[in-house]
N, C-alpha and C positions, 0 to 999 in steps of 0.2 A: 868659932864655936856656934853651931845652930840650937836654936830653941827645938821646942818639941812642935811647933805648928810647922817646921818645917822654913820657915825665916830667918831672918840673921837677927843676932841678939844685940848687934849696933844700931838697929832699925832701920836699914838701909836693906832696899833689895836688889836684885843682882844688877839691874841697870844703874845702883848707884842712887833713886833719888830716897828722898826722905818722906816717908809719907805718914802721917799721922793714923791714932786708931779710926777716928771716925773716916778719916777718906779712905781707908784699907776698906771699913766697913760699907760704904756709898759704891765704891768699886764693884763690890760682889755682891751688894744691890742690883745695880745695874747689869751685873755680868749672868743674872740668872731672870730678867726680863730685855730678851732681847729687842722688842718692841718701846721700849724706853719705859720712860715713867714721868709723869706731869700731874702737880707742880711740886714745888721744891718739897713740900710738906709729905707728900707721898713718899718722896726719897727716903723722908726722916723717918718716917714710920718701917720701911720695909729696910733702913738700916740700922735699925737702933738707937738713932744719934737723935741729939735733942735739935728740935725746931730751927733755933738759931745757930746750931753747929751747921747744918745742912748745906744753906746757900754759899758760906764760904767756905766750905768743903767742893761743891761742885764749879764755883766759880776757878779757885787754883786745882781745881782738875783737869778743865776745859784748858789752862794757861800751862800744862805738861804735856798738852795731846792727848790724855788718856781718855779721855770723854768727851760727848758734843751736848752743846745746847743751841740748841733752834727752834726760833719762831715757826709756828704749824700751825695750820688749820685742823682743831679739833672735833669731834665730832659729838657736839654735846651742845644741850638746847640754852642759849640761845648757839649758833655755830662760831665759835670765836679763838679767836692766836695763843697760844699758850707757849711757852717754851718748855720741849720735849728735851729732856735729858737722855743721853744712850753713850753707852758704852762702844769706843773707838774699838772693834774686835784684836784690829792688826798689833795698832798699837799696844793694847792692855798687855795684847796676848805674848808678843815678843818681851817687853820693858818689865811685865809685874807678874810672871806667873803664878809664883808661889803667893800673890796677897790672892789671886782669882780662885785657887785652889784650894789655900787654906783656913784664909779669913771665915769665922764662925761667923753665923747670924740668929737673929732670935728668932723664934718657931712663932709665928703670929696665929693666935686666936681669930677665925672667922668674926668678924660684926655680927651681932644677933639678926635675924630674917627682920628687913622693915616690914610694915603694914601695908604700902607702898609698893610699886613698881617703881626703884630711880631711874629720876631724869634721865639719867644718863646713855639709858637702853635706847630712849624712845626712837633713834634713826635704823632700829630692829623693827618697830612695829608701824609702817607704811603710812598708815593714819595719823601716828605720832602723838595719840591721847594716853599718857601711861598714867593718868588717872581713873583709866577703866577700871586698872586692874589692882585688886586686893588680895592681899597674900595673908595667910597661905591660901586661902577660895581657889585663888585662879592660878596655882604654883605649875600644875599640870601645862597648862597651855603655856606660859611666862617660861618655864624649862626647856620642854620642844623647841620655842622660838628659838631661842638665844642660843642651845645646843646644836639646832638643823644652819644656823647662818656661819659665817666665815668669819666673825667678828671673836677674834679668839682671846682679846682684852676682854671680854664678857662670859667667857667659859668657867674663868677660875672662880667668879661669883657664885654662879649658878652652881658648882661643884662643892663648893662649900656653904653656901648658904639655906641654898631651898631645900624641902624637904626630902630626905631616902624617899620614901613614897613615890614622888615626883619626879625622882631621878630614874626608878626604876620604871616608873612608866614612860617614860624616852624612851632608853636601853629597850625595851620591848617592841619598839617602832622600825618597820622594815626598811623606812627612808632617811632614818640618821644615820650619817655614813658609820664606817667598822671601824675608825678610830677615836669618832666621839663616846661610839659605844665600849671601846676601851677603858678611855679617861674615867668614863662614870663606871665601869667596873673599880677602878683603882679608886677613885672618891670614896665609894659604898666602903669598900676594904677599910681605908685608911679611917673614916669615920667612926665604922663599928668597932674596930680598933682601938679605939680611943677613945671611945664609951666605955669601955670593960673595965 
């Protein structure tokens, strides 16, 4: 007999293994950031799971195949090794369909806008002093940047945090390419949306 998420009511899915709610939850974490997620703490946040559930959740994930963890070069000031979690595509995708498909996750509220430019941009702004810049003052410029660059781990920030204002004067820019100027058409929607 199946449940109504579409899983089996033994908790066992169709490959047979057993997986718990938080690593069902960690799975489609991962399976909906396909650029991974670093560190463990991040997992926990974009899967629901508490802190300490997290890491031995992803540890007996990485020992079924379904996930990797490796050492990376991050790109954050100072530049240093982080182990990058990510979802095994092949693997998940043949062994757990239905946890990729159906596992629900929580709707995460945006961080309020810091006063700050983070650290974490600064290898966006060539100079690399992201104490220039004060938000919202300098949202306009801190938008463009991070919108006109390739670094698509910094889109989602920018799309939920800085200000509509800021976004829509991107979008109004003839050299952000026509699918960032998408994304911030969908941001604006999804936002005002959600103000009403």
């Amino acid at each position: 007999m199946e449940s109504d998420s579409g899983g089996h009511d033994d908790g066992l899915d169709p490959a047979g293994l057993a997986l718990s709610e938080p690593e069902k939850r960690v799975l489609a974490a991962l399976s909906r950031r396909p650029l991974g997620l670093y560190p463990a703490a991040s997992v926990a946040v974009a899967a629901g799971v508490g802190r300490g559930e997290a890491l031995p959740c992803l540890e007996r994930l990485v020992e079924l195949g379904l996930i990797t963890g490796d050492p990376e070069l991050v790109l954050a000031r100072p530049v240093r090794r982080e182990v990058v979690w990510r979802l095994d595509v092949a693997a998940a995708w043949s062994q757990v369909p239905d946890v990729l498909r159906f596992t629900e996750l929580p709707d995460l509220s945006p961080a309020p806008m810091p006063d700050r430019l983070p650290e974490r941009f600064a290898h966006l702004f060539w100079w690399g002093d992201t104490s220039l810049y004060k938000l919202p003052r300098h949202a306009d410029f801190v938008a463009e940047r991070i919108l006109a660059s390739s670094d698509v781990t910094s889109w989602g920030w920018a799309l939920s945090t800085l200000p509509c204002d800021s976004l829509e004067f991107v979008e109004g820019h003839p050299h952000i390419p026509d699918d960032r100027r998408q994304l911030v058409r969908t941001a604006l929607a999804k936002r005002r949306a959600s103000s009403l």
